[in-house]
C-alpha positions as CSV (number, residue, x, y, z in Angstrom):
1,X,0.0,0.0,0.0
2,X,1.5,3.5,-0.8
3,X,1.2,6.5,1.3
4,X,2.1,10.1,1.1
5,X,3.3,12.0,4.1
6,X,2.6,15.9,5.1
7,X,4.9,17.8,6.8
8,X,4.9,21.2,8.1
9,X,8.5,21.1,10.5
10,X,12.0,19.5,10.2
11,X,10.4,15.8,9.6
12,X,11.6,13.6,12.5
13,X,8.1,11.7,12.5
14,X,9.0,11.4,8.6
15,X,12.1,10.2,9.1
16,X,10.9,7.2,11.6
17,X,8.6,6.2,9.6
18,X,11.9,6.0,6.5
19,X,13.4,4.5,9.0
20,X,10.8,1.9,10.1
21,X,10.1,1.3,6.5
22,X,13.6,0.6,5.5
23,X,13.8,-2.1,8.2
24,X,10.8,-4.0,7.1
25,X,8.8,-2.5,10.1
26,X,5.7,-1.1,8.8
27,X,4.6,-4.2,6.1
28,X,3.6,-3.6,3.1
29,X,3.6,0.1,3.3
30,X,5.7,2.1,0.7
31,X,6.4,5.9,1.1
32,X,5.9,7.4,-2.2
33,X,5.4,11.2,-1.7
34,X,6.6,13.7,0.6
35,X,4.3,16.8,0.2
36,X,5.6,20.2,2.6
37,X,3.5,23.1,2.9
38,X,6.2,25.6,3.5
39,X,9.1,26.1,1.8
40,X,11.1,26.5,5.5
41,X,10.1,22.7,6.1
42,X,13.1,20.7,6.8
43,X,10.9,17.6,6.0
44,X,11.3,17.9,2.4
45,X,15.2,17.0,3.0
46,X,14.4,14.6,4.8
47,X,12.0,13.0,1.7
48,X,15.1,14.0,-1.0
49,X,18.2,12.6,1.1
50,X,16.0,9.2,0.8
51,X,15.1,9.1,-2.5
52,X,11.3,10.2,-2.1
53,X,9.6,12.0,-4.2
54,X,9.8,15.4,-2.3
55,X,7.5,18.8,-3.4
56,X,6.0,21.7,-2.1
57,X,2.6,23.2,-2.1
58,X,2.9,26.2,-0.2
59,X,0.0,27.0,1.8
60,X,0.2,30.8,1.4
61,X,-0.2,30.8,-2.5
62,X,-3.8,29.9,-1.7
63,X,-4.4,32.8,0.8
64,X,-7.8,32.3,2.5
65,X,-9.0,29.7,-0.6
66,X,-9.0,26.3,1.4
67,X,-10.7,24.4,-1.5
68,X,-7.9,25.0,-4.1
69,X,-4.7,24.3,-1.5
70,X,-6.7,20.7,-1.0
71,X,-7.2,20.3,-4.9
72,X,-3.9,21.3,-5.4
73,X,-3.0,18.7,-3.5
74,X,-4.9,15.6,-5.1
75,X,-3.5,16.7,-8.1
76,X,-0.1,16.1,-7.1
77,X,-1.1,12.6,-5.5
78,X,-3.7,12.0,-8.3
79,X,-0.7,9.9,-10.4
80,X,1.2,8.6,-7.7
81,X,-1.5,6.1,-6.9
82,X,-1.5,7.0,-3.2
83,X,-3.9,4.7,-1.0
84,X,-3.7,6.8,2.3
85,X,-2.5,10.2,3.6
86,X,-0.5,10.4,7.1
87,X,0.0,14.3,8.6
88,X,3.2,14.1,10.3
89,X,3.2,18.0,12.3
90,X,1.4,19.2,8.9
91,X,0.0,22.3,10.5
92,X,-3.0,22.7,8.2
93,X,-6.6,21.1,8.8
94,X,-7.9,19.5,5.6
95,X,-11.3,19.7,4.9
96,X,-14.3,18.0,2.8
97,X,-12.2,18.8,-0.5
98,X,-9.5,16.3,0.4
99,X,-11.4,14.3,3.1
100,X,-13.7,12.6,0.4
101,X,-10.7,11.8,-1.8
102,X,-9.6,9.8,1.0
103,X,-12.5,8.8,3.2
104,X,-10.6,7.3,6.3
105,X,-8.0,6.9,5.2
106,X,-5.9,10.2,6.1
107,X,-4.1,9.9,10.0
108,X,-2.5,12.3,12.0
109,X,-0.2,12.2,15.2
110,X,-0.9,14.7,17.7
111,X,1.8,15.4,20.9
112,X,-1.4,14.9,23.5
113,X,-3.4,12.9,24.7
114,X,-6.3,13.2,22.8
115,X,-8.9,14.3,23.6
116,X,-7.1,16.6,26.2
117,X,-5.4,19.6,24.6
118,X,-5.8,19.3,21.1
119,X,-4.5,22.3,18.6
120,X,-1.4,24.2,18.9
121,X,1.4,24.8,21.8
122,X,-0.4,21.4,23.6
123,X,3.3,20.5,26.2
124,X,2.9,24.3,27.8
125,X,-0.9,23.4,28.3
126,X,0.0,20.3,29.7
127,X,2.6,21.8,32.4
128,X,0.0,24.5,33.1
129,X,-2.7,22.6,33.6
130,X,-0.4,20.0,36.0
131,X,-1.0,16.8,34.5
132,X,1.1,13.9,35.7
133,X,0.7,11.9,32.2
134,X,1.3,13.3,28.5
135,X,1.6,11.6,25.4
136,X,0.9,11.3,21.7
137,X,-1.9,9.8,19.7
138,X,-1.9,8.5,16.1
139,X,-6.1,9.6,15.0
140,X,-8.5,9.3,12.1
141,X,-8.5,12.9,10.5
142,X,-11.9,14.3,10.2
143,X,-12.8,18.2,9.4
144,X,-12.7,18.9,13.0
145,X,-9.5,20.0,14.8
146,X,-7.4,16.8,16.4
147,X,-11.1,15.1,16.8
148,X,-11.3,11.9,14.7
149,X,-11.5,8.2,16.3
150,X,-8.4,7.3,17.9
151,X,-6.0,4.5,16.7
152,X,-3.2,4.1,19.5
153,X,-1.6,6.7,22.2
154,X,1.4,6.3,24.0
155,X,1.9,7.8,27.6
156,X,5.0,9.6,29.2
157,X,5.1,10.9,32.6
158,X,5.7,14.8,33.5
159,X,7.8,15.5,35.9
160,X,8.3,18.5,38.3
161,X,10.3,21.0,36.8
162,X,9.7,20.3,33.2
163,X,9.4,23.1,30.8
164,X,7.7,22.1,27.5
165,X,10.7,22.2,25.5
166,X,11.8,19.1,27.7
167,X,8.1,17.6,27.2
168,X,8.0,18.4,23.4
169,X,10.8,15.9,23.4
170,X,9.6,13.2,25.6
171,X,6.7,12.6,23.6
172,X,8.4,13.1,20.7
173,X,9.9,9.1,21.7
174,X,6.7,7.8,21.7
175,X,5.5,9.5,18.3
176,X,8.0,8.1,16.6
177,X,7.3,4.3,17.9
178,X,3.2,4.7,17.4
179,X,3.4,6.4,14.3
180,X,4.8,3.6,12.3
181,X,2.8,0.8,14.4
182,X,-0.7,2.6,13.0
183,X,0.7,2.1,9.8
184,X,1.7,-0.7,9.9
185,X,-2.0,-1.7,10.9
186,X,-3.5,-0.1,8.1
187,X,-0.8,-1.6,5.9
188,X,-1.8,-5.0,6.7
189,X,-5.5,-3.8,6.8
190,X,-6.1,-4.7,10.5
191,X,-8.0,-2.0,11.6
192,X,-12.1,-1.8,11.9
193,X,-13.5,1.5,12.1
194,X,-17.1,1.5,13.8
195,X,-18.4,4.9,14.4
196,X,-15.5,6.5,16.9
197,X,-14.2,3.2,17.9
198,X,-11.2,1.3,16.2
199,X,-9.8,-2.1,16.6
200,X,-7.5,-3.7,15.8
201,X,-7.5,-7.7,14.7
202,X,-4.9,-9.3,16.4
203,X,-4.1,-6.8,19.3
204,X,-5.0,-7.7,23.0
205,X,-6.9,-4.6,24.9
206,X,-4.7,-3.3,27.3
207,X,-5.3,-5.1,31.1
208,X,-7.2,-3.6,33.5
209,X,-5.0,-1.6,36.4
210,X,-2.0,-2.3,34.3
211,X,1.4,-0.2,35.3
212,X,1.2,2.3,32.8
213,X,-0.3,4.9,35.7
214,X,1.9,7.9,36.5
215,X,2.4,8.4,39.9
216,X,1.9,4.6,40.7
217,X,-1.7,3.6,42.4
218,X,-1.5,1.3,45.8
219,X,-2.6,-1.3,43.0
220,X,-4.1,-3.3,45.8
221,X,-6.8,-1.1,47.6
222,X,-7.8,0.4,43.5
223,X,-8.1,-3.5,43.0
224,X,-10.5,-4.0,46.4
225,X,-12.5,-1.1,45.7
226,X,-13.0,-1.0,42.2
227,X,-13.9,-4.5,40.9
């Protein structure tokens, strides 16, 4: 199956998922197109230096005009025979234009735990709003902002003292592990998508009261009073 990737930024995500592809992690899935919406976006580098086929189709050519940015950009996947889209810190939302080219089959990964602090600058409004876990989840895109059905998150913990540079990069480990496992689900076409709720054939749900709690719970009195 062949995907494109977006990019906004200097293309870490797109480089583990190169990365994961080149050591037969993701399955069938083949990188064919790396499309940047800003000529400042290191990503496109990152696409070129592997041998991907690397353009831009800057954003602010479009001005307010929505419709023809997302046109614009089925025509440059319209030959490269592109069966899904994965948004890798592309920093624009897509709407019905592109959406129905692709009906799900367009993901994102977003540096929070979704649903919590979706949009923009989401490790300061993690820190300020004192949570003990952050994290990153791989989504469904829909026209809303970070709102589709969720495929897989990852958890880290926050500590004291952490500014959200020090965050950014914390989650950034987990994005670049969950990324490529959603695609290599969608690769293998393992995933069911009923309503908001997506599965996974061949994945065990995670176990109840399991140790991925930050601060640790006294596992035996959540156990006696919550059965």
């Amino acid at each position: 199956m062949n995907f494109a990737v977006f990019c906004s930024g200097r293309g870490t995500n797109l480089a583990a998922l190169l990365d994961a592809h080149e050591a037969g992690r993701i399955g069938g899935a083949v990188p064919v197109a790396v499309v940047c919406d800003s000529h400042h976006a290191g990503a496109i580098n990152v696409g070129r230096e592997r041998g991907i086929y690397s353009t831009f189709v800057p954003r602010t050519a479009y001005h307010a005009n929505r419709d023809g940015f997302e046109r614009r950009l089925l025509e440059v996947l319209a030959p490269l025979d592109v069966d899904f889209v994965i948004l890798a810190g592309f920093m624009r939302i897509l709407g019905n234009v592109f959406l129905s080219a692709f009906p799900n089959r367009v993901i994102n990964v977003h540096p929070a735990l979704l649903p919590a602090f979706p949009g923009h600058d989401v490790w300061r409004k993690a820190i300020d709003y004192g949570v003990k876990l952050a994290g990153a989840t791989v989504h469904f895109v829909d026209e809303g902002v970070d709102s589709g059905p969720i495929i897989i998150q990852g958890t880290v913990p926050v500590f004291d003292g952490d500014d959200a540079d020090e965050l950014a990069d914390r989650i950034l480990t987990v994005e670049h592990k969950i990324l490529p496992q959603a695609v290599k689900w969608l690769a293998e076409e393992r995933i069911t998508l009923s309503g908001r709720h997506v599965s996974v054939k061949g994945v065990d749900q995670p176990t109840r009261y399991n140790n991925c709690i930050w601060p640790p719970f006294d596992f035996d009195y959540l156990n006696e009073h919550h059965d």
